[in-house]
N, C-alpha and C positions, 0 to 999 in steps of 0.2 A: 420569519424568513426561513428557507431552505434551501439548502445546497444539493443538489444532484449530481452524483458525477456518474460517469459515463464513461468505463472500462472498452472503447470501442478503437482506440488508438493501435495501427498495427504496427507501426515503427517506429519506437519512441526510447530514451534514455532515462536516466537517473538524472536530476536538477544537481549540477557539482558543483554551480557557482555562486556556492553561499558565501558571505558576510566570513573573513577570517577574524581567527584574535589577535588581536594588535600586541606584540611584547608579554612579559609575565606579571603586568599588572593586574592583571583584571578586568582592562580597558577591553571595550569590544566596537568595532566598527556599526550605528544603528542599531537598533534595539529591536532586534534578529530573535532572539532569544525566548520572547513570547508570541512570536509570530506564527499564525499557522502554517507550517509549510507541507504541499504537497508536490507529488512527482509519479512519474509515469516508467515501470521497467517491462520490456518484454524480457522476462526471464528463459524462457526456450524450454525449459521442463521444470518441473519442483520435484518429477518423479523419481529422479534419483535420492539414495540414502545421504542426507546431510545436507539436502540441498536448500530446500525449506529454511535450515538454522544460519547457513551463509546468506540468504539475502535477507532475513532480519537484522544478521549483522550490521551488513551495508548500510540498511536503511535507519538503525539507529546511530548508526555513526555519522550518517550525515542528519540526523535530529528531526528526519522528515516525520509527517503526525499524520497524514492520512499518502498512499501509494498504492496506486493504477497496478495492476501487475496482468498480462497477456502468457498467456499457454502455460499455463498451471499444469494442465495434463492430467490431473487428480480424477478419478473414476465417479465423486459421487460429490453432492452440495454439502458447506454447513460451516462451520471453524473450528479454529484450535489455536489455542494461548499457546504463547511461543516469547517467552523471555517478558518484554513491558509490551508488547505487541499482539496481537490478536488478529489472523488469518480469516478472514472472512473466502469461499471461495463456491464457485459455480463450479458444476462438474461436465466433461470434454464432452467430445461424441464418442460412437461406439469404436473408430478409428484411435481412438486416446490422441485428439488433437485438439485444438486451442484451449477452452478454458479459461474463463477471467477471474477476478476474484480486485479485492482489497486488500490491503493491510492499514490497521491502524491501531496507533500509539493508546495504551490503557488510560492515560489523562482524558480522553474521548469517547472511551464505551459510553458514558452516559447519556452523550449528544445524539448517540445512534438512535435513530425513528426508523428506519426499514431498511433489509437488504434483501433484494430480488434478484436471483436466476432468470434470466430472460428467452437466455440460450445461449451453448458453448461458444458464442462471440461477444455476448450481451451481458453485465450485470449491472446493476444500479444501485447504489449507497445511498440512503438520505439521510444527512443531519440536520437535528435543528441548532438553531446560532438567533442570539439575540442583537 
C-alpha cells in the first residue's frame, strides 16, 4: 500500500488537538503515542534566518511524523536534517513565491519511496506502509 500526500492545501493550520496527558502518572488519554500523526502548516516563508529551526520546533512538540508545509520560498529543490526531522522541499518561482515541501520525523526516512517537485504549488511524498 501507499500513501500520497499532496502538498496542495492553500489555507491550512497545524493539527493542535491532540490526545493530552492525563496527571503525572504516566497515564495517557488512547494510545496517541504510536500513532502516525500528520498535519498541514502554511508557514508564509522559511526564508528568514531561524525560521526553518522554529517550525521544527513546533512540529516536534506537537509529535506530528509527517507535515504539509505551503510557501517555503526556498530558491532551489532537495532537504536538510534539522534536529529528529528531515525537510524535504520544492523550490518557489522566480518571484520567491509559494513553494511546498514536507517535513518528516527520522523514525520514517526509511518508509520514504519518492519525493517529487511537481511545481512551486505541487510536491508529492510517497511512503510505503504495511
Amino acid at each position: 500500500m501507499q500513501i500520497i500526500l499532496r502538498a496542495i492545501i492553500r489555507h491550512a493550520q497545524v493539527l493542535t488537538n491532540l490526545p493530552r496527558i492525563s496527571g503525572d502518572n504516566g497515564k495517557t488519554t488512547g494510545n496517541w503515542k504510536n500513532a502516525l500523526l500528520f498535519g498541514t502548516w502554511n508557514v508564509r516563508t522559511l526564508f528568514k534566518i531561524g525560521a526553518a529551526q522554529g517550525v521544527v520546533s513546533e512540529i516536534e512538540r506537537y509529535r506530528l511524523k509527517v507535515v504539509a508545509l505551503q510557501e517555503i520560498r526556498w530558491s532551489d529543490s532537495g532537504s536538510v536534517d534539522i534536529q529528529d526531522t528531515t525537510v524535504f522541499y520544492g523550490k518557489c518561482n522566480d518571484q520567491r513565491q509559494f513553494g511546498t515541501g514536507f517535513t518528516v520525523h527520522k523514525s520514517l526516512i526509511p518508509a520514504i519511496k519518492d519525493f517529487r517537485d511537481v511545481n512551486p504549488r505541487i510536491s508529492i511524498l510517497t511512503l510505503t506502509t504495511q
